[in-house]
N, C-alpha and C positions, 0 to 999 in steps of 0.2 A: 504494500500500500504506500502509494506517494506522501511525503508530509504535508504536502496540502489539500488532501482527499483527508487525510488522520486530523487537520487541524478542522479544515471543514466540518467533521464526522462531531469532536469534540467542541464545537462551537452549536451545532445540531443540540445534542447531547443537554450540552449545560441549557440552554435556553429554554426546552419540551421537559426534560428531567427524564428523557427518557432512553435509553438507547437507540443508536441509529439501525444494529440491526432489527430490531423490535420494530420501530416504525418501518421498515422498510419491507416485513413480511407481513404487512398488511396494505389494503385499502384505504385510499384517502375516507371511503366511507366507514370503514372500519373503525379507524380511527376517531372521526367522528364519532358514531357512533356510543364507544367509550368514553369518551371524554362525555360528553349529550348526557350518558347514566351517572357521570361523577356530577352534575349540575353545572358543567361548565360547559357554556354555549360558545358554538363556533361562528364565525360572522366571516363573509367574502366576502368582497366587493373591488368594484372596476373603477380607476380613474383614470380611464384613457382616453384621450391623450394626452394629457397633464401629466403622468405618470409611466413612464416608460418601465422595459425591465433594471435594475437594479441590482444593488448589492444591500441587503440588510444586515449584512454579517459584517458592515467592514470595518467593525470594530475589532473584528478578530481575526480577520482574512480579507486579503485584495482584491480588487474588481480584477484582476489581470490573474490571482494566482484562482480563483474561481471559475474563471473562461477558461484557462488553458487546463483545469482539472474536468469540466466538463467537455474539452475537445477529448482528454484521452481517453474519458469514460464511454466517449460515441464511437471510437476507432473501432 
């Protein structure tokens, strides 16, 4: 695993509380889901075009090492 797939993973991690493989053998509805029976409600929404894609992580990881970690995870 690349250290910036592991920082990403641990930036996941700390934020959700939860593990990345954990959230990752599930459904976003799943996910939902559970959280929904813990009484914490989930909310989407779209600010587009106002709000492009992004980096919410980049307190902990770079817009640059996030692109180039999702180029080698799409190879």
């Amino acid at each position: 695993m690349s250290t910036t797939l592991k920082k990403l993973e641990e930036a996941v991690e700390k934020i959700t509380g939860r593990k990345a493989d954990e959230l990752r053998s599930k459904t976003i509805d799943e996910n939902r889901k559970e959280l929904e029976e813990k009484g914490i409600r989930t909310k989407f929404y779209s600010a587009f075009p106002f709000i492009g894609r992004g980096n919410i992580l980049r307190k902990f990881i770079s817009h640059e090492d996030v692109n180039k970690t999702v180029d080698e995870s799409i190879r």
